[in-house]
N, C-alpha and C positions, 0 to 999 in steps of 0.2 A: 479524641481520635483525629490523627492528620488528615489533612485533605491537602490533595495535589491540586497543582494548575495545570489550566491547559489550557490551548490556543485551535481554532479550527477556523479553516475559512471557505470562503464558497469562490473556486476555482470556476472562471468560465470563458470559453472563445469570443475569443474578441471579435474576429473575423466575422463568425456567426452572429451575432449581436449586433454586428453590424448591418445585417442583413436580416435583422429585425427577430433571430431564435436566440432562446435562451437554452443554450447550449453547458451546464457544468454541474459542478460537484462540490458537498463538503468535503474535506479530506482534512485528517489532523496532521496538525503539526508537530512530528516527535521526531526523534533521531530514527526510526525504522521506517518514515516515508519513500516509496521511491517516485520521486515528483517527476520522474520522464516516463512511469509508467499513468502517473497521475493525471499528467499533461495529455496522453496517447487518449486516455480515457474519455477525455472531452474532445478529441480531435486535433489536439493542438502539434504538430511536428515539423520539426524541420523540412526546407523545399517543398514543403507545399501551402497553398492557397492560402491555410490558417495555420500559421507560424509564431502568433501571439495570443494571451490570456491578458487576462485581468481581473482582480478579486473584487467581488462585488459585495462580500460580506463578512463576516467573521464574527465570531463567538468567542469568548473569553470569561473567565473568573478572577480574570488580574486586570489590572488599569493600561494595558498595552494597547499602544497603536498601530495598526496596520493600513497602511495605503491600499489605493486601487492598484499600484504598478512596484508594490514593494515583491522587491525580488527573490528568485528559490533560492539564490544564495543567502542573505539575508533571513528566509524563514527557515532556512537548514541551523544559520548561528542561533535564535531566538529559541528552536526546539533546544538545540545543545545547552543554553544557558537553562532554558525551563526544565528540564533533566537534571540539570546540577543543583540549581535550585531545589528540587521535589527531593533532593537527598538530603538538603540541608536545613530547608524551613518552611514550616506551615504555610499557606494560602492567606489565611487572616493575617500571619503576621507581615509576611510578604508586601502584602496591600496596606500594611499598616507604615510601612517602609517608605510606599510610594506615596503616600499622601505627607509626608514629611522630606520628601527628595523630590527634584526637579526631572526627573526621568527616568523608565525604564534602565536604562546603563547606568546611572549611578544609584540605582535603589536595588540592582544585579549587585554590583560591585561591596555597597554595605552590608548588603544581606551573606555574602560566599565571605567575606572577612570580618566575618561578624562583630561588626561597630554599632550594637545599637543594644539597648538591653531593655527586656518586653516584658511588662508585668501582666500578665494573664488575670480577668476578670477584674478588672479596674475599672469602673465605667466613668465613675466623674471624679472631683476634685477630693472631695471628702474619701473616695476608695484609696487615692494616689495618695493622700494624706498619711492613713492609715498605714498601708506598707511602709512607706518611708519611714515612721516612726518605727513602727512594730518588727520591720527585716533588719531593723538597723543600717539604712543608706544615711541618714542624719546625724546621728549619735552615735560616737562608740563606746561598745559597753551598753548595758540592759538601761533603760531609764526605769525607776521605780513608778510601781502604777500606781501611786498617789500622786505623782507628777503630770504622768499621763493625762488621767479624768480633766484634768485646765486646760489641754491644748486643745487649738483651733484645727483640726483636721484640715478643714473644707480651706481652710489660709493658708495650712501649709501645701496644699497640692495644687491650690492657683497658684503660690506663687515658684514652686517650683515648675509647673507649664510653664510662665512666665518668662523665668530664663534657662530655659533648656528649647534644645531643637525637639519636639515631642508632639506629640498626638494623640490623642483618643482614637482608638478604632473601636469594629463590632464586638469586639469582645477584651480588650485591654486599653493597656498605654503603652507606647514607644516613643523613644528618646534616643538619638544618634548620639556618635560620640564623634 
């Protein structure tokens, strides 16, 4: 079953908080927010007193980073890309993306041009072994399963970790291209 991502954060007046209230809200981050009504809702508006917010906290099921003063423009693009993301690729694997990329925008970017190929239920070296041998990513052409019973499993998926951009995640292995 897929699981989407999501992002939410806890919106609150600055102004207020400065003046010692904790003034705000969770509010998600999708393409259907409307964050000047989001803003209104904490007190936050133009020409008056309290004109600025600040995110005190946020929530997630992806490895993304959110500032205190990262912007509605900013979390308008992030919803948009998590939107195109949730049409294109699991949660797990997503995450599994990230922990083999150096950020959000280039773990976005592999994942929407699909550069990486995910073997689901892979857990350690001897799993990655095994598919490689048995999906035919090593050999082409069947190998005969008298050949088979001799190989090292567990050696061929270290060493393909080894030299491949790859990962272990919760529930497979990923490998960029």
């Amino acid at each position: 079953m897929k699981k989407d991502m999501f992002v939410r954060v806890y919106l609150t007046n600055l102004g207020k908080y400065v003046e010692g209230y904790l003034i705000g809200e969770w509010v998600d981050v999708t393409t259907n927010t409307d964050w000047n009504e989001e803003l209104k809702n904490i007190g936050v508006k133009a020409n008056s007193d309290y004109e600025e917010y600040f995110i005190t906290d946020f929530d997630s099921n992806i490895d993304i980073k959110i500032g205190e003063y990262t912007s509605i423009s900013e979390l308008e693009k992030i919803a948009e890309q998590i939107e195109e993301l949730n049409a294109t690729v699991d949660v797990d694997v997503f995450n599994a993306i990230l922990d083999c990329s150096s950020d959000f925008e280039e773990a976005y970017n592999i994942a929407i041009n699909g550069d990486y190929t995910y073997f689901d239920n892979v857990n350690d070296n001897s799993d990655l072994g095994h598919v490689l041998v048995d999906e035919g990513y090593l050999f082409s052409g069947d190998l005969d399963e008298n050949i088979k019973m001799y190989l090292d499993y567990e050696s061929i998926g270290r060493d393909y970790v080894i030299n491949v951009n790859g990962s272990f995640s919760d529930n497979g292995f990923i490998t960029l291209h």
